[in-house]
N, C-alpha and C positions, 0 to 999 in steps of 0.2 A: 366450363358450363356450371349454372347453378344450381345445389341442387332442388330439385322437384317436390321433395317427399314433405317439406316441411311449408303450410301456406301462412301466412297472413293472421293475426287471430280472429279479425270479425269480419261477419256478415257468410253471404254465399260468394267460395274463390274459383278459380280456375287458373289452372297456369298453359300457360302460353308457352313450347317449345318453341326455340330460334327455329327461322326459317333459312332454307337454304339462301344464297347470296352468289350464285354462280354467275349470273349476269353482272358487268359492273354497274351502277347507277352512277350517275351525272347530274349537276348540277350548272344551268344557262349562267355565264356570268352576269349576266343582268336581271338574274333572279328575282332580287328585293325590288330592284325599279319595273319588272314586267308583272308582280303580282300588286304593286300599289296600283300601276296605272289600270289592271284590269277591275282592282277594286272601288277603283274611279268610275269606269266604263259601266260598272251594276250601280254605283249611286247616281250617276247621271240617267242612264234611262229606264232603270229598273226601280229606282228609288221611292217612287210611289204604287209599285204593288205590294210593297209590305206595309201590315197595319198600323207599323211605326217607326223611329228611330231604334228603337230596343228592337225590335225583330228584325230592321237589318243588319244593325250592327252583331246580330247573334250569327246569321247568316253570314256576315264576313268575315267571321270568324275562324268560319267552318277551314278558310286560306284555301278555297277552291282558285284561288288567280296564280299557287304555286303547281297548280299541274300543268302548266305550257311550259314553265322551267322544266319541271322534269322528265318531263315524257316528249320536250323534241326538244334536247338542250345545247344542241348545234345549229337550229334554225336561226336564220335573220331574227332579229327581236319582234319585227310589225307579226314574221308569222308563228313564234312562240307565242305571243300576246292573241294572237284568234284564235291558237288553240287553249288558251288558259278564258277565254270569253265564252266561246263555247262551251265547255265544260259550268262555268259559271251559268248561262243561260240554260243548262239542261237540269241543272240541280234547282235552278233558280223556278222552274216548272214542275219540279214537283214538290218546292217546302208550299209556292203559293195556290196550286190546283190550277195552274194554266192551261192544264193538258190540252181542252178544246179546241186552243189556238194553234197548234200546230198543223193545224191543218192548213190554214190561212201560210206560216210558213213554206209548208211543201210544193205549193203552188204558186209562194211569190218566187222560191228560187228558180222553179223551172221555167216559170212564165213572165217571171218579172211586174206581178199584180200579189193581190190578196184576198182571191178569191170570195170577196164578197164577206171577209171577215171584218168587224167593226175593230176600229183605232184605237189602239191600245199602247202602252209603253210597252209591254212587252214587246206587240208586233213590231213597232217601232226599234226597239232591239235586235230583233235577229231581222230587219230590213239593213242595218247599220252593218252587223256581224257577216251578213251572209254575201254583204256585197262588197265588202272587203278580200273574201275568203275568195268568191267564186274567179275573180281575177286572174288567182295562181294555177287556176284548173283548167283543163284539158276538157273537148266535147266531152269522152267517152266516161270521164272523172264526175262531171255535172250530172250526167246520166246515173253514176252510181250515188251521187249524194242524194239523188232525187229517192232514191230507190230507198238507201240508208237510214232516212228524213223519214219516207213514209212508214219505213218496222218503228222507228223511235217514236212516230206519232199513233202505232197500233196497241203499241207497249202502255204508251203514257195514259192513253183512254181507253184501253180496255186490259187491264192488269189481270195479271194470273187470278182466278177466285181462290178464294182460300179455300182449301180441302182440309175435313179430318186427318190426321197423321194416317187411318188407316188407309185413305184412297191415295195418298200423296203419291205421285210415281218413286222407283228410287233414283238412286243417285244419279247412274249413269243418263240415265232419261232426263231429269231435272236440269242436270247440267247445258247437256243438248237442246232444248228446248231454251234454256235461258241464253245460251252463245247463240240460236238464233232470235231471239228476240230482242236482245240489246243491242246496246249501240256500237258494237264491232266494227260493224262495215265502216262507221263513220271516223271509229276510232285511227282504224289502218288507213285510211283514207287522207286522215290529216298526218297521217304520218307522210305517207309520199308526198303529200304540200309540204311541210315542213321542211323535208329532204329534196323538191324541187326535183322527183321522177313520177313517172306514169307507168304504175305495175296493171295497167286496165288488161293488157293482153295475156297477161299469166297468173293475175290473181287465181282466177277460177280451174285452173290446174289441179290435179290429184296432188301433184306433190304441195303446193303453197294452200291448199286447204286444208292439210295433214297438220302445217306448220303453225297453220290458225288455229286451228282448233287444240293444240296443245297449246298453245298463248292463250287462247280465252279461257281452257279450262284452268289453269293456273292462277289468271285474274281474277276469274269468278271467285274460288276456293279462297286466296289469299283475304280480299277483300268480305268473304264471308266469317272467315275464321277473326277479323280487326273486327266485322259489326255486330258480332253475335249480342252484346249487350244492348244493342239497340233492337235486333231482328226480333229477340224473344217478347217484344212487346207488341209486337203488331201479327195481325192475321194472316196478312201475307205481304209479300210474296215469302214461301218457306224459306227459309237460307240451309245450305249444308249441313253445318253443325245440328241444327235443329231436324233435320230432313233424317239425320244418322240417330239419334237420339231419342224422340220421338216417332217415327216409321220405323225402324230398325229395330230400335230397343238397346242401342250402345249406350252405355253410362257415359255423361254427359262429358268427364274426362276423356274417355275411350274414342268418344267421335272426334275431340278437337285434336286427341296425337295420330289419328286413322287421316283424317283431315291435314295435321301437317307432312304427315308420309308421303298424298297424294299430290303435296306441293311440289313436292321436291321429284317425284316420279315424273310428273309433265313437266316438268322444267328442265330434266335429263332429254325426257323425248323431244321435248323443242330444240334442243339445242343439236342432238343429234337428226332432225329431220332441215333442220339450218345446214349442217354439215353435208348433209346426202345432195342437198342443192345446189351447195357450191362446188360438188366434186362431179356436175353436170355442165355440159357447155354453158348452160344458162349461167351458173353459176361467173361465169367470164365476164358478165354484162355488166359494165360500170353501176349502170343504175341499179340493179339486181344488188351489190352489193352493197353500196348505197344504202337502200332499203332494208336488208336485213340488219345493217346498225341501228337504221333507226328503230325498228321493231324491237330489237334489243333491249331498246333506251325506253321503247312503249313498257315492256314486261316489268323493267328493273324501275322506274321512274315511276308507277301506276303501285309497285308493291311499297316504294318510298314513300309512296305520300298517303296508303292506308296506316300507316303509322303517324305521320304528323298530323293529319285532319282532328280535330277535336272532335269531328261530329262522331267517333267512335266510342271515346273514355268518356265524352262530356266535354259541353260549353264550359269552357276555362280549361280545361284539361291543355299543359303544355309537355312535348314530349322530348325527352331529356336523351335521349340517344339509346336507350336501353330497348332490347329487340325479343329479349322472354325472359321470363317473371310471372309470378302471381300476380292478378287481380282481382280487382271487385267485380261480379256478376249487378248487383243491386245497388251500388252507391250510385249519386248523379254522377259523381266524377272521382275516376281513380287514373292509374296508374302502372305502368309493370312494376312490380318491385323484386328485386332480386334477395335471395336468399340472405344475404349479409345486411340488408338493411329494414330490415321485419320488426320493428322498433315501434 
């Protein structure tokens, strides 16, 4: 381990403890050719809602087409590649303000129209993405994308308002309200496409909502704790660190090692409410099993790639394999650097 004590000499730093790594993470062997083709997929029909070549290329930079590699990296490649689309189409809505159109989506998947929403490349995209997807799905599955679709379209157009730190809820509320308001459902969702099961009849379980809910609170945290340089600039939505920080009154180191403790706490509890599953009949059910690999692969795959996205350290920011370290709070683009190379 490196030590801590000693940061960087400029600007404002923080250091980053390693995160746990209990889960293994994986990488699809067609990786590099599933995140070109998906970043083919956003310049062909998404390529004219950005104001230029420079803001897409900044935007694909972001390597939002490597989260189908990593988070379902045993899927057929067609169905890595709509989960790396999707993901690209959900970011891709909110660098350009599309939010209002999804409504128009929510209604073409269930209905197969668009609701009277005007032609758009966008629409045109998730008309493309969604009718690809729904194929590999189940009634009862469509039913839940529909549902899924409709929190990611309540999310997108009507975002948490920003609160003073003093009304801010705390953590444990924060968290809760944001695992239900993101995109989870749709998350797990593509997870059983990927994996080619239908958990429709046990998702909603005491025990597989326990198992959720320490997965998303994990993802939330992890992911708060890689964006905090970007979160501190905007009004909302709060993020963790900030939420510890500012409401609480934790020094701003304080919150992000309280922060990675919590990671590793729901990580333990996921893994042992995975456990208490499989030591139930259910746990006998092929698909069942199935499915908690690939959840595995959602938790470790999703914390993988808060570390390589740029859009964390900054556009150009490339990440070298290093997992904690100091960095810059204020530069455009830094870096972990570890204790021996503070140069």
């Amino acid at each position: 381990m490196p030590d801590s004590s000693t940061p960087p000499p400029t600007g404002r730093q923080l250091y980053l403890p390693e995160l746990p790594r209990l889960i293994p993470v994986a990488y699809h062997a067609n990786a590099v050719q599933l995140e070109t083709a998906s970043n083919n997929w956003v310049r062909r029909f998404l390529g004219d809602c950005f104001a230029g070549e420079e803001e897409l290329l900044r935007f694909l930079r972001q390597r939002n087409g490597l989260y189908g590699p990593l988070t379902v990296p045993n899927a057929e490649p067609e169905k890595a590649l709509c989960v790396s689309d999707w993901y690209q189409l959900v970011n891709a809505v909110e660098t350009i303000g599309a939010g209002s159109l999804l409504g128009g989506v929510v209604a073409g998947v269930k209905d197969g129209d668009s609701a009277g929403q005007p032609e758009s490349s966008y629409l045109n995209a998730a008309r493309d993405l969604f009718g690809r997807l729904v194929v590999g799905l189940s009634q009862a599955q469509r039913e839940r994308l529909d549902q899924g679709l409709a929190a990611l379209h309540a999310e997108v157009v009507s975002a948490v308002p920003a609160l003073p730190p003093t009304d801010a809820p705390d953590l444990d509320t924060c968290l809760d309200r944001r695992a239900a308001r993101m995109r989870y459902r749709v998350l797990g969702l593509l997870t059983e496409y990927a994996a080619a099961v239908d958990m429709s009849p046990f998702v909603g379980t005491p025990e597989f909502r326990e198992l959720q809910a320490h997965a998303c609170r994990q993802m939330i945290i992890v992911s708060d704790l890689l964006s905090y340089r970007t979160a501190q600039r905007k009004t909302t939505p709060m993020n963790s660190v900030r939420l510890l920080n500012e409401r609480d009154g934790l020094p701003l180191q304080d919150a992000v090692d309280r922060l990675c403790e919590l990671v590793e706490q729901y990580e333990r509890a996921y893994i042992g409410a995975r456990s208490r599953i499989l030591a139930t009949p259910l746990g006998n059910h092929p698909e069942t099993r199935v499915y908690l690999v690939g959840l595995d692969q959602l938790v470790a795959g999703s914390q993988e790639f808060a570390y390589i996205t740029p859009r964390h350290f900054g556009d150009g920011a490339v990440w070298d394999g290093t997992r904690s370290g100091w960095y810059s709070v204020d530069e455009p683009v830094t870096r972990l650097h570890r204790t021996d190379d503070h140069s």
